[in-house]
C-alpha positions in Angstrom: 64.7 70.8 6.4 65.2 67.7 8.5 62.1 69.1 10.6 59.7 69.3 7.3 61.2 65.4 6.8 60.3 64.3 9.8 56.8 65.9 9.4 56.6 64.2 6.3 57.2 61.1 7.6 54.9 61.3 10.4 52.2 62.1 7.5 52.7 59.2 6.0 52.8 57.0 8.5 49.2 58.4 9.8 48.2 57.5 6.2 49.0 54.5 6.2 47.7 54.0 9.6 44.4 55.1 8.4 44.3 53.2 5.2 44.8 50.3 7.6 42.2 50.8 10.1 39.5 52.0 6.9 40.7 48.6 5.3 40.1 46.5 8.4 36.6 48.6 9.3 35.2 48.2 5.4 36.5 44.3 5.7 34.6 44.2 9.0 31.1 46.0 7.1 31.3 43.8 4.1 30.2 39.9 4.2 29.0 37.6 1.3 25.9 35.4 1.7 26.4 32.7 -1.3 23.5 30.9 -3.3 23.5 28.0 -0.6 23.6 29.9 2.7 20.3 31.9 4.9 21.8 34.7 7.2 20.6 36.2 10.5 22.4 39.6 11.2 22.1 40.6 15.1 23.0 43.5 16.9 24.3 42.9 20.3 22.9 39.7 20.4 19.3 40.4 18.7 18.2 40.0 15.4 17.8 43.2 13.0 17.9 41.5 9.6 17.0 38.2 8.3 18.4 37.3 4.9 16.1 34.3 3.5 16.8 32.0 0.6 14.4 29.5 0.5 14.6 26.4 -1.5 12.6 25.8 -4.9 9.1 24.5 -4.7 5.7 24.6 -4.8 5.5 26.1 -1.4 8.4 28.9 -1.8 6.0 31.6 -2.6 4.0 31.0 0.2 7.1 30.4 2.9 8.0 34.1 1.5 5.4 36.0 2.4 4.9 33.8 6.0 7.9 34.7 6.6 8.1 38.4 5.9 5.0 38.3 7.9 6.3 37.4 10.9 9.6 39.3 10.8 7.7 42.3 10.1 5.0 42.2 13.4 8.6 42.0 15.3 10.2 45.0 13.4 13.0 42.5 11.6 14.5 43.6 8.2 14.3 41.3 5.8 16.5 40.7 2.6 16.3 37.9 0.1 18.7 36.0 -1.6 22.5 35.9 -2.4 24.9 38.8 -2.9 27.2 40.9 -1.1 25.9 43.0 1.6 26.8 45.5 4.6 26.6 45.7 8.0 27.9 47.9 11.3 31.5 46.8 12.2 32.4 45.6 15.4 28.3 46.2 16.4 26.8 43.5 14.2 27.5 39.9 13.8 26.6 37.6 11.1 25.4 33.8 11.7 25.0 31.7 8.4 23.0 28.5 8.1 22.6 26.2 5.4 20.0 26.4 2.4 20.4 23.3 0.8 19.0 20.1 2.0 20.9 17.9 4.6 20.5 14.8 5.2 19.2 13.0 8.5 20.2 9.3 9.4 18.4 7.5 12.2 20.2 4.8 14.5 18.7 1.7 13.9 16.2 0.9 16.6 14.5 -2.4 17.9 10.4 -2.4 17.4 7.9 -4.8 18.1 5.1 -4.8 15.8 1.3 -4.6 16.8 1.6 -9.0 15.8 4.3 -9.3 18.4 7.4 -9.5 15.7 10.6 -7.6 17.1 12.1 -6.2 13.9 15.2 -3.9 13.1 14.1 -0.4 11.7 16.3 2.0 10.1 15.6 5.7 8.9 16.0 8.2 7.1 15.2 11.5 5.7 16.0 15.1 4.3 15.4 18.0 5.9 16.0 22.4 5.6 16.0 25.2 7.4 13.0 27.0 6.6 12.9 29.4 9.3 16.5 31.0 9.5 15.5 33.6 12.4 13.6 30.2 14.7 16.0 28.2 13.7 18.7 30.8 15.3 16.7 31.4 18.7 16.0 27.2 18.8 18.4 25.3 18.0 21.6 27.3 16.2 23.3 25.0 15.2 23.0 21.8 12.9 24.1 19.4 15.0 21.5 20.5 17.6 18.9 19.9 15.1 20.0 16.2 14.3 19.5 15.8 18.3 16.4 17.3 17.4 15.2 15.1 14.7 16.4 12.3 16.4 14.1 13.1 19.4 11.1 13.6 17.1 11.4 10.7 14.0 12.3 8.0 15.7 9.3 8.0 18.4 6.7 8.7 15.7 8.3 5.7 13.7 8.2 3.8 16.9 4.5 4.8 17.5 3.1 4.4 14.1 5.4 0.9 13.9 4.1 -0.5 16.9 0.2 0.2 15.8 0.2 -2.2 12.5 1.1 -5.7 11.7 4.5 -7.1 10.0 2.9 -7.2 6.7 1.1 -3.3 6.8 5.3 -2.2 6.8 6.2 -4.9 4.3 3.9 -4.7 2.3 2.4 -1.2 0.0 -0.5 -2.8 -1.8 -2.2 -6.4 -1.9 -0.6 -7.0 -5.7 0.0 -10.8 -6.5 3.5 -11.9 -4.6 6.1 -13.1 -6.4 6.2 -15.9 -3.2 3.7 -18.4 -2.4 1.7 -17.4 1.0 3.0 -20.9 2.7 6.7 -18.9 2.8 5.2 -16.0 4.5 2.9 -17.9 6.8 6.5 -18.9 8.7 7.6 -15.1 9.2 4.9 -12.9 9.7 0.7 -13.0 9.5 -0.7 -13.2 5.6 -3.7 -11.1 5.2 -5.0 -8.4 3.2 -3.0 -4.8 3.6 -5.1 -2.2 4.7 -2.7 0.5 4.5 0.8 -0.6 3.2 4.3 1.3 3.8 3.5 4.2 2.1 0.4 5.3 4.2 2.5 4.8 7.2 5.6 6.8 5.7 3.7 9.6 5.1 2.2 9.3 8.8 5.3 9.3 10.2 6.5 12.1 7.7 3.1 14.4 8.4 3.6 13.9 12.2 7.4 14.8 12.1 6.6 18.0 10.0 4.6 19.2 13.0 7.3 19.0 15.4 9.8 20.4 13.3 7.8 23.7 13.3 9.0 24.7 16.5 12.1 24.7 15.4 12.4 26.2 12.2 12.8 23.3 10.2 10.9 21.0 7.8 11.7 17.6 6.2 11.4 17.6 2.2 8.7 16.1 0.2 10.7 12.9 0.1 9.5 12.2 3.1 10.6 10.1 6.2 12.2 6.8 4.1 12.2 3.4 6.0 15.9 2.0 4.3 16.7 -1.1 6.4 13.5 -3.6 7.8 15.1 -6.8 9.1 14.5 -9.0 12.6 16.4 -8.8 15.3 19.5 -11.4 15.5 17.9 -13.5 18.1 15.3 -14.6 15.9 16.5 -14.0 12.5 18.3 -17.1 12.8 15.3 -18.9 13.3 13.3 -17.2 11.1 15.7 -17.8 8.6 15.7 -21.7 9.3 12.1 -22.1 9.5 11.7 -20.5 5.8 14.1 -22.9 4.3 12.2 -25.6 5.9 9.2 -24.6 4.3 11.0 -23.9 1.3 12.2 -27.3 1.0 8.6 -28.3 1.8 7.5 -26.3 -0.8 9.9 -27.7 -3.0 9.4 -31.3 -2.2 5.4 -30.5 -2.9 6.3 -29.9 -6.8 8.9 -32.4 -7.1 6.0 -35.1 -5.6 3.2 -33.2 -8.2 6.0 -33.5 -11.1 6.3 -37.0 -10.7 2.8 -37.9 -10.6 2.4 -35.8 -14.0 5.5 -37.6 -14.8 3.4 -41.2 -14.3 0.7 -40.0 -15.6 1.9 -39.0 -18.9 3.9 -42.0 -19.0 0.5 -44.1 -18.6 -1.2 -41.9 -20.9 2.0 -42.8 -23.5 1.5 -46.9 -22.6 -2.1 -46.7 -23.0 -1.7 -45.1 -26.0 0.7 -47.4 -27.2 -1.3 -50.5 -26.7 -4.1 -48.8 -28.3 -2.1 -48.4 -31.9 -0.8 -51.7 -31.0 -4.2 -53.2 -30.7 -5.6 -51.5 -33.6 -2.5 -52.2 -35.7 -2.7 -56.2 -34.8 -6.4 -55.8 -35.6 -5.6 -54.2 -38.7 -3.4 -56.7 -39.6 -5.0 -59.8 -39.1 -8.1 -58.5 -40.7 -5.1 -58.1 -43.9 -3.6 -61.6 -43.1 -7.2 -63.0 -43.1 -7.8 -61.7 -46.4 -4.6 -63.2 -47.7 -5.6 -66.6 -46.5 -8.9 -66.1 -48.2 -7.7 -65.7 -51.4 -4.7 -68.1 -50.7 -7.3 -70.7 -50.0 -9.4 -69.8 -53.1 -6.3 -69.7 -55.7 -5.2 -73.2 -53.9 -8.3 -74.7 -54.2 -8.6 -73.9 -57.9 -5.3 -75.1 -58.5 -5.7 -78.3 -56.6 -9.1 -78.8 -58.1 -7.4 -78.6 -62.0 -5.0 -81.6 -60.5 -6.1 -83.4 -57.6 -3.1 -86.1 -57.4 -0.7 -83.1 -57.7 -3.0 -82.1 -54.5 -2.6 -85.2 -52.7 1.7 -85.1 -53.2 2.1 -81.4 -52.1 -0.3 -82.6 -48.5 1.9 -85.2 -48.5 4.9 -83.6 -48.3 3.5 -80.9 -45.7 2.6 -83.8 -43.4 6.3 -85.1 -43.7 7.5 -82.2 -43.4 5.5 -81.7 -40.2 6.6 -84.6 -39.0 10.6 -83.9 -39.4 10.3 -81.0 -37.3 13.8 -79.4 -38.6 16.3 -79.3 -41.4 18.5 -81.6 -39.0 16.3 -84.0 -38.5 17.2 -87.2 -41.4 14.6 -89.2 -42.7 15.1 -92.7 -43.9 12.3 -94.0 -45.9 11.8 -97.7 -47.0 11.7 -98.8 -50.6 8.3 -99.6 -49.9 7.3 -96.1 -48.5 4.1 -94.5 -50.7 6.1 -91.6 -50.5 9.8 -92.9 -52.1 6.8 -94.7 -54.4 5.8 -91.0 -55.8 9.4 -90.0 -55.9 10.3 -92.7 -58.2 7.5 -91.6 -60.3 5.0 -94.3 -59.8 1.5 -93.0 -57.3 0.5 -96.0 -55.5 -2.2 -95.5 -53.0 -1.7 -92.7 -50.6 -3.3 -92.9 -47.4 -5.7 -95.5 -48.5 -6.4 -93.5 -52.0 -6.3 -95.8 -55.1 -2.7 -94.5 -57.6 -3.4 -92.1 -60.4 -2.3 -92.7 -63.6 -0.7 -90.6 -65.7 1.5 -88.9 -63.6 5.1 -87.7 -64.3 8.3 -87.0 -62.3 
């Protein structure tokens, strides 16, 4: 009995023993490639199965069959897209890369343009693995393939940079500017653009693509993307100085054409001022003569129904004439002509002979 137990023991034991090692060799046979992974399965070190995943696109179709192309003339499987999948334990190895896109950042680099400004340029782009299987035997890993990008981007921006003027990378097309062309004329050469940013961006992009091919990589249709364009500190400064001068220039050039509008419309206003003025004081006497006219004819018809009444109302206006002012006194003698016509009696005025009839 004890001798069966101890049997049975040992049974179990191999059992569990061998659900062990089935458990660790099935782990070791399975593996998962997700929705954002590419796989390259080797045995002993070379390739027997590509797993490719490429990213959407109008080009996915044709990367495809490229790809199954190539694998096939070197007698690589190849399986496509995600899933869970098998391989020999302990014989093959699995090495997954990314799918999605990743994102490359230049080190911003000192250029001298082809007009001899030294300017700040900063990069950037997105790039993929296209190639899983050359992007294994190249590079490997992605940290290799920033070294990579670096070592191909930023010499083709350099190059295609150091070609063009200032305004070619500042500019995209020769659309009105928002600032006068005296601003510019301080910081960099105003003329036509030939070609503009975006020509050279996609230069730089197209020549980038080519050397990326080696390695199994390719930059996305966003292109190569110029994100910082400034000078360099040495002659920002001055740069800088020399545009607020001419702004202030600028500024002082409307300020000096304001005012002379300014005097202008004011001599326009006094001009036409005077002109009312003129016309109204022409207006007006032409009124006042008028009035005089007819003041003249109704006096002279008065005066002419009663000329001694005539001859007292002159009379008085020469007196009065003489006074001068309300304080002024006048004394007149008993034998003044005037205190004569105020007592009632017309004597001779002036040498005129004294009416008769005439009342107080």
């Amino acid at each position: 009995m004890a001798r069966q137990r101890n049997k049975g023991k040992v049974v179990l034991v191999a059992v569990g023993v061998a659900a062990v090692i089935a458990a660790i060799i099935l782990s070791a046979s399975m593996y998962v490639v997700d929705e954002s992974q590419q796989a390259v399965v080797t045995q002993f070190g070379d390739p027997v199965l590509v797993i490719i995943n490429p990213i959407e696109g109008p080009r996915k179709e044709a990367v495809l069959k490229r790809l199954r192309d190539e694998y096939a003339r070197e007698g690589i499987s190849v399986a496509e897209g995600a899933g869970l999948r098998f391989k020999v334990p302990f014989i093959q190895a699995v090495k997954k890369f990314e799918r999605r896109l990743l994102r490359w950042n230049g080190y911003p680099e000192e250029i001298v343009t082809k007009d001899k400004k030294y300017i700040w340029v900063d990069s950037t782009a997105r790039w993929y693995i296209e190639d899983p299987l050359l992007f294994f035997r190249t590079v490997g890993t992605e940290e290799q393939a920033h070294g990579r990008l670096d070592e191909i981007i930023n010499p083709n921006t350099r190059n295609s940079i150091t070609r063009r003027d200032l305004i070619e990378i500042v500019r995209t097309d020769n659309r009105e500017m928002s600032v006068a062309e005296e601003e510019l004329r301080e910081t960099t050469q105003v003329a036509q653009v030939e070609e503009g940013r975006p020509k050279i961006v996609a230069e730089i992009t197209q020549v980038s693509r080519k050397g990326c091919e080696a390695y199994g990589i390719n930059i996305h249709e966003s292109g190569v993307l110029i994100k910082g364009l400034t000078y360099i500190a040495t002659v920002k400064e001055d740069v800088e100085l020399r545009m607020i001068e001419e702004r202030l220039k600028i500024a002082k050039k409307h300020t000096s054409e304001g005012e002379g509008e300014f005097e202008k419309i004011m001599g326009d206003k006094e001009r036409d001022v005077k002109t009312i003025l003129s016309e109204a004081y022409k207006e007006a006497k032409e009124i006042e003569g008028v009035a005089d006219a007819n003041a003249t004819k109704i006096y002279a018809e008065a005066f002419s129904k009663d000329p001694d009444f005539y001859r007292f109302w002159k009379t008085l206006e020469l007196y009065e004439e003489a006074i001068g002012g309300a304080k002024t006194k006048l004394i007149l003698g008993t034998d003044n002509p005037l205190f004569e016509i105020l007592k009632g009696n017309l004597i001779k005025v002036g040498g005129a002979s004294p009416a008769k009839g005439t009342k107080e």
